[in-house]
N, C-alpha and C positions, 0 to 999 in steps of 0.2 A: 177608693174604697171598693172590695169587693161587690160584684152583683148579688151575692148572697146578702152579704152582712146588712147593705141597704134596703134589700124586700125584707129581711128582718126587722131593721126599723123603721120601717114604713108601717110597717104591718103592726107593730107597739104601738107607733104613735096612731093610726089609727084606729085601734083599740082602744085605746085613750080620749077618742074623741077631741084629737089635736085638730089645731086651727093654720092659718096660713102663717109662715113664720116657723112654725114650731121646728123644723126639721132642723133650718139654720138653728134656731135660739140650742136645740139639742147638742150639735156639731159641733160652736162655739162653746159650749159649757166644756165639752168632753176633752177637748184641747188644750181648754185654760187648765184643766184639772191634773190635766195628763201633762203641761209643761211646769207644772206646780211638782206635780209627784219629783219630774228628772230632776229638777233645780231642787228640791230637800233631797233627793240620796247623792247628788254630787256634793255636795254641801258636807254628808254625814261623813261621805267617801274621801275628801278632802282631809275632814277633821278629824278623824280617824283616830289617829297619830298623838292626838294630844289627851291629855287627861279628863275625863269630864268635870270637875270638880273646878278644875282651871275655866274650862271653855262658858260653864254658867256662871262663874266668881267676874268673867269679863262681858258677858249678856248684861246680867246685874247691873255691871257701872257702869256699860253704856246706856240701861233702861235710863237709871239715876239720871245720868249726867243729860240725858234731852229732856226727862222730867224737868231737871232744874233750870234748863237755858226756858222753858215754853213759861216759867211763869216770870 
């Protein structure tokens, strides 16, 4: 990380009145979120291609079909 971007949040969380930890607990959040975001648009970018109408007709039966194996 740049020296900037980090006296930037240092300087947020300090303002915040953040605690010990907070910096990791920030870091960690901003990563999970940000490897959430790539994995839904390669996902999107994958499925592209096919019709929407199909791709949620096959979400559905697979909602269905683990609803029905958990009871």
């Amino acid at each position: 990380m740049s020296d900037e971007t980090d006296k930037a949040l240092r300087m947020f969380l300090a303002q915040a009145g953040s605690r010990k930890g907070d910096l990791s607990h920030f870091v960690e959040e901003a990563v999970q979120r940000r490897l959430f975001d790539m994995t839904v648009e390669r996902i999107k970018n994958r499925n592209a291609e096919f019709p929407q109408d199909e791709l949620l007709d096959l979400i559905e039966e697979a909602v269905i079909d683990t609803r029905a194996s958990r009871s």
